[in-house]
N, C-alpha and C positions, 0 to 999 in steps of 0.2 A: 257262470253259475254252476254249471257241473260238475269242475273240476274242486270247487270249492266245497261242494256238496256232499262230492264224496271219493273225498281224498283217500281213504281207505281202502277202496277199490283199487283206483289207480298208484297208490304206494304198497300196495301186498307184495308180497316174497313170493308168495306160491301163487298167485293167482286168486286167492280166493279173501273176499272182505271179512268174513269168521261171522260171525251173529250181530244182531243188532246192540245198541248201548243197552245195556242192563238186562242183555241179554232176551229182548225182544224178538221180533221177528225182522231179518234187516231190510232197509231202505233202500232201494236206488230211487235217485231223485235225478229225473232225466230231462229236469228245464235247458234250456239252452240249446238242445241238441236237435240235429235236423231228423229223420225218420230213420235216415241210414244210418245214422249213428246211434242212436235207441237201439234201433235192432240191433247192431254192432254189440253194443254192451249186453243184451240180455242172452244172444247167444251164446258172447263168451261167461259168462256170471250163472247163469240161470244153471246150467249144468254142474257148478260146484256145491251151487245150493243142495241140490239131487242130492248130488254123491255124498253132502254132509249129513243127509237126514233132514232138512231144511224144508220141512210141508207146507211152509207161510212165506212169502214176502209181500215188500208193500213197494208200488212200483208208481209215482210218482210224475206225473205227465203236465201238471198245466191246463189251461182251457185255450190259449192262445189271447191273451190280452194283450199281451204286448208284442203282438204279428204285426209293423205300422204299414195303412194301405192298403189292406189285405180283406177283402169282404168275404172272402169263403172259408169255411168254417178250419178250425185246427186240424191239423191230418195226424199228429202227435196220439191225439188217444185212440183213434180211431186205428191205426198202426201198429199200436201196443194192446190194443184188446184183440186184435185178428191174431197177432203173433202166439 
């Protein structure tokens, strides 16, 4: 789901995704992905946003519905709002 998500990130030149579509505020949409890898991406990302001027993003996490078996809560948001 990630990869699909956002392709932009992971195909940039320079590292960095550029602005959102229509020049919004951009997205990472971090379904899929375990906590170390969330955090992964927003350290590397979150600093080019800075450095572009970038005051807004929108950071995309899930609630954990499709965790199968799994009775305790999502560690996903909770992860990404500490970070």
């Amino acid at each position: 789901i990630f990869r699909e998500r956002n392709a932009n990130i992971l195909h940039s030149t320079n590292g960095s995704a550029g602005s959102g579509a229509g020049g919004g505020p951009r997205m990472f949409d971090l379904h899929g992905l375990h906590v170390a890898e969330a955090v992964a991406v927003l350290r590397r990302e979150l600093p080019h946003c800075r450095a572009s001027g970038e005051r807004v993003v929108h950071v995309l996490v899930g609630t954990g519905h499709h965790v199968k078996g799994s009775r305790t809560p999502a560690r996903l948001p909770a992860a990404v709002a500490e970070f």
